[in-house]
C-alpha positions as MATLAB code, in Angstrom:
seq = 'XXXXXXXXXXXXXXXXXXXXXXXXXXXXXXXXXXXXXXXXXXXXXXXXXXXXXXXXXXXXXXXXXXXXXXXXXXXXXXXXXXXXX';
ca = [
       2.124   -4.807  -26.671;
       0.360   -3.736  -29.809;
       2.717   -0.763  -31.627;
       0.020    0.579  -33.459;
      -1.029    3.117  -30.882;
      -4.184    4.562  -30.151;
      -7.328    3.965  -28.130;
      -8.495   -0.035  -28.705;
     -12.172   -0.681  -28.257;
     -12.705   -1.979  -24.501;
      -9.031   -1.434  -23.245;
      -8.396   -1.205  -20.273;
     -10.327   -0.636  -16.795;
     -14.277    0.102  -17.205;
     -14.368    4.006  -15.911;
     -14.998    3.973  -12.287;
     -13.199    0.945  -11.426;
     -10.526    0.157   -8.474;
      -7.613   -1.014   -9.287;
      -6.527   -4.582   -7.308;
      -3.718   -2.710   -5.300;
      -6.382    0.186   -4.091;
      -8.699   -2.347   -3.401;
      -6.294   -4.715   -1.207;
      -4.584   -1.980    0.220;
      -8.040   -0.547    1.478;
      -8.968   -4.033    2.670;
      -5.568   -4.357    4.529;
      -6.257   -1.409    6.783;
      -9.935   -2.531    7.319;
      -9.151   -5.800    8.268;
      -6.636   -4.071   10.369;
      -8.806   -1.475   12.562;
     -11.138   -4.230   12.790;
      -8.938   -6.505   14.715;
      -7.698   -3.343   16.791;
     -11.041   -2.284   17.729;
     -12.008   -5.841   18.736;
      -9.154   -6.298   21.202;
     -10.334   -2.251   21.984;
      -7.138   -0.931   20.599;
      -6.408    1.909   18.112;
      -4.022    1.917   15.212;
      -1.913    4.917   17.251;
      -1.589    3.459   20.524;
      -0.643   -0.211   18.552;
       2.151    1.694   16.640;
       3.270    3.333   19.530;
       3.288    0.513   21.394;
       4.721   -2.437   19.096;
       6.577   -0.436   16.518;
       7.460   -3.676   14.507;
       4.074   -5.508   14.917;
       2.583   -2.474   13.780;
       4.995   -2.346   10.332;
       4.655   -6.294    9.868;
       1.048   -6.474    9.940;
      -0.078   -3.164    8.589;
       2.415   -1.094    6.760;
       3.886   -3.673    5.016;
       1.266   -4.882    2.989;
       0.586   -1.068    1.975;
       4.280   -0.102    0.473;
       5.110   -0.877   -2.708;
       7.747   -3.361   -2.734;
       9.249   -1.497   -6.219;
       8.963    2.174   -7.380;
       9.946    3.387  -10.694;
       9.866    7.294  -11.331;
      11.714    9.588  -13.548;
      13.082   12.737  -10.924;
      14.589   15.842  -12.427;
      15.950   17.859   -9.952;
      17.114   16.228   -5.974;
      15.719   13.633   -4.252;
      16.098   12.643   -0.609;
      14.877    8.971    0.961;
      14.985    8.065    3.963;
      14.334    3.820    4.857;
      14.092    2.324    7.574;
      14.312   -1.487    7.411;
      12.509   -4.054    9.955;
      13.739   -7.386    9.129;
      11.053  -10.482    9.793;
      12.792  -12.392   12.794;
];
């Protein structure tokens, strides 16, 4: 990383642009509802129906598989773990 500081002359993202994890998380849950409404299906009645299918093959690919955050004050989490079988 530079340690000079400051704005450098075409850093970074052009304005406007998606990021690669917005765009494959969006394409995830197309791809997704697409096969569901093909088989005539919704994503609520699959989830209800297949808990586990429903985490492997949509929520998965969606959560972040690290988090960093700086917290002042409490913090509560909650995980539930599905393990691939």
């Amino acid at each position: 990383m530079a340690g000079n500081g400051g704005k450098r002359p075409g850093a970074g993202r052009p304005k406007g642009a998606k990021d690669k994890i917005s765009r494959n998380v969006k394409q995830n849950i197309l791809d997704t509802w697409q096969h569901l409404e093909a088989e005539g299906k919704g994503l609520y009645e699959e989830a209800q129906a297949d808990p586990k299918w429903f985490y492997q093959n949509f929520v998965k690919g969606m959560v972040p598989k690290e988090i960093e955050a700086t917290v002042d004050g409490d913090v509560n989490v909650f995980i539930k773990q599905y393990k691939d079988k």
